[in-house]
C-alpha positions as a Markdown table, in Angstrom:
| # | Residue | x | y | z |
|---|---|---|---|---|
| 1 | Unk | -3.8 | 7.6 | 9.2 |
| 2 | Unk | -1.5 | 5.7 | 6.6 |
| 3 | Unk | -2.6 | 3.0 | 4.8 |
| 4 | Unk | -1.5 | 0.6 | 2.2 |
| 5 | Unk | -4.0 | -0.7 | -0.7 |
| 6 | Unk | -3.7 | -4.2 | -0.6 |
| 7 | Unk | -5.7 | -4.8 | -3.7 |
| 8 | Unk | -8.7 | -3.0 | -6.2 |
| 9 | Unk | -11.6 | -5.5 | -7.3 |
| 10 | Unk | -15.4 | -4.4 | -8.5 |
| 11 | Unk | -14.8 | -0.3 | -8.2 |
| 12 | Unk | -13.4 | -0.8 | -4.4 |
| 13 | Unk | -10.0 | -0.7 | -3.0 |
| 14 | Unk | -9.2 | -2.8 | -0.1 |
| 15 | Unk | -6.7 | -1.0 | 2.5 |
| 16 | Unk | -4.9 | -2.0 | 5.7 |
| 17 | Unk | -4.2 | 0.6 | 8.3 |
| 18 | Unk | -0.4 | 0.0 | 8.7 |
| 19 | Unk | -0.4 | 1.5 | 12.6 |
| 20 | Unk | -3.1 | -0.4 | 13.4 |
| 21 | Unk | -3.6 | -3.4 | 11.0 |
| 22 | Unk | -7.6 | -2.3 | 10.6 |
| 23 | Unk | -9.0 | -2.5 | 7.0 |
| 24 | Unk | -10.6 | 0.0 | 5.3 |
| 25 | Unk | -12.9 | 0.0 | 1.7 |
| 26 | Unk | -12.9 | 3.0 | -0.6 |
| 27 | Unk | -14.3 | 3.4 | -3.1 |
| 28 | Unk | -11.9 | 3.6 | -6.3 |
| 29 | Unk | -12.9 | 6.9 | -7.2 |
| 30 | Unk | -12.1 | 8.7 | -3.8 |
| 31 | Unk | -8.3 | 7.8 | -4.1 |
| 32 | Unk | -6.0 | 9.5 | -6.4 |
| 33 | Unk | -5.6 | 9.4 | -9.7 |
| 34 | Unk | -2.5 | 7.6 | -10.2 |
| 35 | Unk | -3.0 | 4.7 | -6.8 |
| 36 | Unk | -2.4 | 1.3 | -7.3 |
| 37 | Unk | -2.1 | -2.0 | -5.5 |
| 38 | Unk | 0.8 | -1.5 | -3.1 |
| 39 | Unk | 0.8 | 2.3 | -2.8 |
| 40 | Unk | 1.0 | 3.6 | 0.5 |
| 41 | Unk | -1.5 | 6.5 | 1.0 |
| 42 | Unk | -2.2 | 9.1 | 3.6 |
| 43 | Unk | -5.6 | 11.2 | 4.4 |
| 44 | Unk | -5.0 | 14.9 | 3.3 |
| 45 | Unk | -7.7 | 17.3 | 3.4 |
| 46 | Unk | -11.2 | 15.7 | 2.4 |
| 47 | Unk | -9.0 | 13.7 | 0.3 |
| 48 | Unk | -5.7 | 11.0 | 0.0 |
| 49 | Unk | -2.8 | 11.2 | -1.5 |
| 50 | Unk | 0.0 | 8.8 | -2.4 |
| 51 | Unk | 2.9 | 9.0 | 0.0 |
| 52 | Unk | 5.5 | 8.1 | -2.9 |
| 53 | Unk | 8.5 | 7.9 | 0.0 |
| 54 | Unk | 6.8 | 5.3 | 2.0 |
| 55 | Unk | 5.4 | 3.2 | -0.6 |
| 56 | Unk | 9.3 | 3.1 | -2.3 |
| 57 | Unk | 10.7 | 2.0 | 1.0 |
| 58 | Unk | 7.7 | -0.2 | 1.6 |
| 59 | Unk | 9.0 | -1.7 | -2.0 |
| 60 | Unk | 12.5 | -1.8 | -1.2 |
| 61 | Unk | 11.8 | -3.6 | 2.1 |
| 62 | Unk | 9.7 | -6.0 | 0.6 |
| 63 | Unk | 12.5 | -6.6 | -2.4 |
| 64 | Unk | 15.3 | -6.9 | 0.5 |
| 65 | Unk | 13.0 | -9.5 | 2.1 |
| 66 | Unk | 12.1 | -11.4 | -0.6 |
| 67 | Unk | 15.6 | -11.9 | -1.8 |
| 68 | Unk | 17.3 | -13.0 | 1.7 |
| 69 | Unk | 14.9 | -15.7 | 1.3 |
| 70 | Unk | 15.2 | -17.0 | -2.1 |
| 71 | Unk | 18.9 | -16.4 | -0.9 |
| 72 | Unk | 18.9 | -19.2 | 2.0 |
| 73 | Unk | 16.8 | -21.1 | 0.2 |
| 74 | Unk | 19.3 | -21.7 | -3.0 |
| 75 | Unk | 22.2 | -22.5 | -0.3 |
Protein backbone atom coordinates (compact mmCIF):
# COMPACT_ATOMS: atom_id res chain seq x y z
CA UNK A 1 0.00 0.00 0.00
CA UNK A 2 1.09 3.73 -0.84
CA UNK A 3 0.12 6.40 1.09
CA UNK A 4 0.45 10.01 1.43
CA UNK A 5 0.81 11.83 5.02
CA UNK A 6 -1.62 14.44 4.91
CA UNK A 7 -0.50 16.06 8.09
CA UNK A 8 1.53 15.22 11.80
CA UNK A 9 -0.24 16.67 14.98
CA UNK A 10 0.21 15.32 18.85
CA UNK A 11 3.00 12.41 17.95
CA UNK A 12 0.58 11.00 15.05
CA UNK A 13 0.59 11.22 11.39
CA UNK A 14 -2.55 11.24 9.55
CA UNK A 15 -2.28 9.17 5.99
CA UNK A 16 -4.60 8.58 3.06
CA UNK A 17 -4.30 5.39 1.20
CA UNK A 18 -3.95 6.85 -2.37
CA UNK A 19 -5.51 3.40 -4.16
CA UNK A 20 -8.10 3.47 -1.99
CA UNK A 21 -8.70 6.89 -0.35
CA UNK A 22 -8.90 4.94 3.37
CA UNK A 23 -7.01 6.74 6.23
CA UNK A 24 -4.54 5.48 8.29
CA UNK A 25 -2.83 6.90 11.85
CA UNK A 26 0.80 6.15 12.72
CA UNK A 27 2.34 6.90 15.07
CA UNK A 28 5.28 9.52 14.29
CA UNK A 29 7.90 7.24 15.43
CA UNK A 30 7.05 4.21 13.04
CA UNK A 31 7.78 6.34 9.90
CA UNK A 32 11.14 7.30 8.68
CA UNK A 33 13.33 9.44 9.80
CA UNK A 34 13.27 12.12 7.31
CA UNK A 35 8.89 11.99 6.45
CA UNK A 36 6.99 14.98 6.37
CA UNK A 37 3.64 16.33 5.45
CA UNK A 38 3.20 15.51 1.84
CA UNK A 39 5.58 12.63 1.46
CA UNK A 40 4.38 9.75 -0.31
CA UNK A 41 5.30 6.50 1.60
CA UNK A 42 5.20 2.82 0.91
CA UNK A 43 5.27 -0.32 3.48
CA UNK A 44 8.63 -2.11 3.28
CA UNK A 45 9.51 -4.77 5.48
CA UNK A 46 8.06 -4.28 9.17
CA UNK A 47 8.67 -0.78 8.26
CA UNK A 48 7.92 2.44 5.52
CA UNK A 49 9.92 4.23 3.62
CA UNK A 50 9.61 7.43 1.61
CA UNK A 51 8.99 6.84 -2.11
CA UNK A 52 10.97 10.10 -3.07
CA UNK A 53 9.78 9.49 -7.03
CA UNK A 54 6.15 9.61 -6.24
CA UNK A 55 6.07 12.23 -3.67
CA UNK A 56 8.17 14.60 -6.44
CA UNK A 57 5.68 13.95 -9.07
CA UNK A 58 2.89 14.04 -6.51
CA UNK A 59 4.61 17.74 -6.05
CA UNK A 60 4.96 18.60 -9.55
CA UNK A 61 1.37 17.68 -10.27
CA UNK A 62 0.05 19.58 -7.54
CA UNK A 63 2.47 22.77 -8.67
CA UNK A 64 1.09 22.16 -12.46
CA UNK A 65 -2.41 22.28 -10.95
CA UNK A 66 -2.20 24.99 -8.93
CA UNK A 67 -0.73 27.33 -11.44
CA UNK A 68 -3.29 26.54 -14.48
CA UNK A 69 -5.63 27.94 -12.01
CA UNK A 70 -4.16 31.02 -10.71
CA UNK A 71 -3.47 31.09 -14.57
CA UNK A 72 -7.37 31.37 -15.66
CA UNK A 73 -8.13 33.13 -12.86
CA UNK A 74 -5.73 36.33 -13.71
CA UNK A 75 -7.21 36.22 -17.41
Amino acid sequence: MVYAIDRMDNGIAICECLESGDRLELEINHLPENAKEGDVIRREGDGYVVDQALTKQRKDELTDRMNRLFKKHSS
